[in-house]
C-alpha positions as a Markdown table, in Angstrom:
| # | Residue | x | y | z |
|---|---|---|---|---|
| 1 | Unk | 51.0 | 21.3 | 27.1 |
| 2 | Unk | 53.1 | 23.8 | 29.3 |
| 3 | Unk | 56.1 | 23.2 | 27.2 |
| 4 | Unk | 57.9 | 21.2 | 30.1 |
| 5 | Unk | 60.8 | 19.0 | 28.9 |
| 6 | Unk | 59.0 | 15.7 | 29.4 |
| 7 | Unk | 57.7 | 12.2 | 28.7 |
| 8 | Unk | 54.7 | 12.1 | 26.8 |
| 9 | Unk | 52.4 | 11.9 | 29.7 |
| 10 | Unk | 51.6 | 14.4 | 32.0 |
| 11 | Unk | 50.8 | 14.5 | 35.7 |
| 12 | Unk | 47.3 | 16.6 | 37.0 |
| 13 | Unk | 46.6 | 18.2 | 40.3 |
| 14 | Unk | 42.9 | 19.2 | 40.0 |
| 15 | Unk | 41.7 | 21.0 | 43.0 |
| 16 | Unk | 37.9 | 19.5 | 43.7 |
| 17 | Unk | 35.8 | 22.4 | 45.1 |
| 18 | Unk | 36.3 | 25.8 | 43.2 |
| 19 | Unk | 38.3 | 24.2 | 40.6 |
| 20 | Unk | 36.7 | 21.4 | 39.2 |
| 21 | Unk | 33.3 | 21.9 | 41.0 |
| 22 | Unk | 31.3 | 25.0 | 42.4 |
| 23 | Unk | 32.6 | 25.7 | 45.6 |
| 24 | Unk | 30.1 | 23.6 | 48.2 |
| 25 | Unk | 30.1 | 24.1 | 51.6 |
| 26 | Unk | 27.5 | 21.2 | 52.4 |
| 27 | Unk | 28.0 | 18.4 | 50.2 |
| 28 | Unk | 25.9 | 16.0 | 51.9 |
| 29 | Unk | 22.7 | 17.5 | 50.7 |
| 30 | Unk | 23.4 | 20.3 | 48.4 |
| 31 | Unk | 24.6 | 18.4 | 44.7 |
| 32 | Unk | 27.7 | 19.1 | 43.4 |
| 33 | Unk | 27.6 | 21.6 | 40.3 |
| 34 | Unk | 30.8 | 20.6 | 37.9 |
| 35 | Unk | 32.6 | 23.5 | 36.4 |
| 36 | Unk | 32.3 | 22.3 | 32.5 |
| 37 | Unk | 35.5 | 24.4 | 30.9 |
| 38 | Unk | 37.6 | 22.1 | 33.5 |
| 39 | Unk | 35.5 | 19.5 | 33.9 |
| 40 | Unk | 36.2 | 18.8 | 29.8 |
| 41 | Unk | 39.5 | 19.8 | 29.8 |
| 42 | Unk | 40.4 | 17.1 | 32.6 |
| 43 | Unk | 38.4 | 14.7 | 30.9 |
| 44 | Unk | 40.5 | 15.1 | 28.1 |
| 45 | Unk | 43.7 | 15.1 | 29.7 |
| 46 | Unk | 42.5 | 11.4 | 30.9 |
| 47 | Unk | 41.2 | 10.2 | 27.9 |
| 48 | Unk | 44.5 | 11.4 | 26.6 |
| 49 | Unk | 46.4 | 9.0 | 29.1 |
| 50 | Unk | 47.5 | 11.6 | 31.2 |
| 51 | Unk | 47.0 | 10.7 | 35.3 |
| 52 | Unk | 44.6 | 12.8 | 37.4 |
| 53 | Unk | 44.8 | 13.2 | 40.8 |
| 54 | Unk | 42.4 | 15.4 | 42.5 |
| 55 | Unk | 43.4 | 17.2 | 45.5 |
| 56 | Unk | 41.2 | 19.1 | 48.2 |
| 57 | Unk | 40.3 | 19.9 | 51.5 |
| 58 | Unk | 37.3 | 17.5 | 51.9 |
| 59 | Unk | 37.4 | 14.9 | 54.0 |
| 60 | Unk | 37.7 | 11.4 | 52.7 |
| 61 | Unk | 34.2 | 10.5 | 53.9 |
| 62 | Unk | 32.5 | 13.7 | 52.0 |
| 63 | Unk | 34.1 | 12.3 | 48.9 |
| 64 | Unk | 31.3 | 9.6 | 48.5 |
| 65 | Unk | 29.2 | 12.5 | 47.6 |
| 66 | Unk | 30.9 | 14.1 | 45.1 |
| 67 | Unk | 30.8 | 11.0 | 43.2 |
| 68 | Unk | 27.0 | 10.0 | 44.1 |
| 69 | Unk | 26.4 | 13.4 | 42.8 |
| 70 | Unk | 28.1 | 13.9 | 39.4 |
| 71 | Unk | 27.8 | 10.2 | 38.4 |
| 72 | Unk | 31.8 | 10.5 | 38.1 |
| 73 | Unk | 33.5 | 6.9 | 38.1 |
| 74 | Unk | 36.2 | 7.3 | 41.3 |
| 75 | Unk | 38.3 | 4.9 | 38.8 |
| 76 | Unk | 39.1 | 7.9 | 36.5 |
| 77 | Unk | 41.3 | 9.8 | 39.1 |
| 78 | Unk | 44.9 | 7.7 | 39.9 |
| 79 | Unk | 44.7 | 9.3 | 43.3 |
| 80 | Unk | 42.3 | 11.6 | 45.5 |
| 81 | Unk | 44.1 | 13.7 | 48.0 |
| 82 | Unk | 41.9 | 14.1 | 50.7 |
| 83 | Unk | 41.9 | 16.4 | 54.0 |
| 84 | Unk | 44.4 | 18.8 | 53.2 |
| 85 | Unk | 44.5 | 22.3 | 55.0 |
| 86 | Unk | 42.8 | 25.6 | 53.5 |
| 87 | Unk | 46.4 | 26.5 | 52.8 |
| 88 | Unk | 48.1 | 27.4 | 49.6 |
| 89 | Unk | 49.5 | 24.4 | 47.8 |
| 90 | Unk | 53.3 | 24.4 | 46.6 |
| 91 | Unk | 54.6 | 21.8 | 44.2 |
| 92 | Unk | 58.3 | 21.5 | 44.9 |
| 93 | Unk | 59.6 | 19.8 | 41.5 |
| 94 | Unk | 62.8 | 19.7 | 39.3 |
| 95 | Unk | 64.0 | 19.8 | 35.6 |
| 96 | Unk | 65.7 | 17.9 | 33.3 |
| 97 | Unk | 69.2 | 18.6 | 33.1 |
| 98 | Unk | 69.5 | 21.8 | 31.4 |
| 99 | Unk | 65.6 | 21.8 | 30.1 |
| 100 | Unk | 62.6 | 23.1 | 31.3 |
| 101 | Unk | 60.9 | 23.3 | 34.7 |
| 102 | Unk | 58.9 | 19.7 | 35.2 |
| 103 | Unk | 56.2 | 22.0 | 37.4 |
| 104 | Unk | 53.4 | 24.3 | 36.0 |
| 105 | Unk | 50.5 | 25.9 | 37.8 |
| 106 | Unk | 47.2 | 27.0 | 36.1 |
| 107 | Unk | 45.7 | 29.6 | 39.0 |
| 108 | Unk | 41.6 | 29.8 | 38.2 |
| 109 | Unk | 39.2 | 32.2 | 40.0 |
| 110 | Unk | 37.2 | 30.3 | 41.8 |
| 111 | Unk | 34.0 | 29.0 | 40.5 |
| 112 | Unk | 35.1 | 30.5 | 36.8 |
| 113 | Unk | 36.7 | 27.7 | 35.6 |
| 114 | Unk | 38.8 | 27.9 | 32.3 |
| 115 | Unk | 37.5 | 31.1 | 31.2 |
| 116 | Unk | 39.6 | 33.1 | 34.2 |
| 117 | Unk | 42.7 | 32.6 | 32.4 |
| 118 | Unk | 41.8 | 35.0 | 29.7 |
């Protein structure tokens, strides 16, 4: 997809709140609102066999509700990244012996979803 010199699978940090889902500040009792553009697109990059692994700054036990919410199976992520800091996040990755970069970063607006790209 980001014309990296790799396998055929691909590897998916997905932000949770902003990214994937409006921005919540109180997820115990206000619902989580998926963003659709990204919510599809990572659906597709699973169904596709690539992994997912969702990353934010919610704590592990606030993650229940995210998923009592949306009706989301937790199974579909490979790994959820929980309690990180309100920091910017850096991947650090290399490339194939004289191909292209194995790292690529998609920066959203948050709450716009896909459609901030353009």
């Amino acid at each position: 997809m980001f014309n990296c010199d790799k396998p055929d699978k691909e590897t998916f940090f997905v932000d949770l709140d902003g990214t994937l889902c409006k921005f919540n500040r109180d997820p115990e009792n206000v619902p989580d609102e998926m963003i659709d553009s990204v919510w599809h697109f990572v659906l597709d990059q699973y169904r596709k066999g690539n992994y997912i692994v969702i990353t934010t700054a919610r704590s592990k036990a606030h993650m229940k509700y995210f998923f009592r919410w949306t009706g989301i199976d937790s199974k579909m992520f490979h790994a959820i990244i929980t309690d990180l800091p309100r920091l910017c996040r850096t991947v650090i990755n290399d490339h194939v012996m004289g191909g292209d970069p194995l790292a690529a970063a998609i920066n959203l607006v948050r709450n716009e979803g896909l459609r901030s790209m353009s």
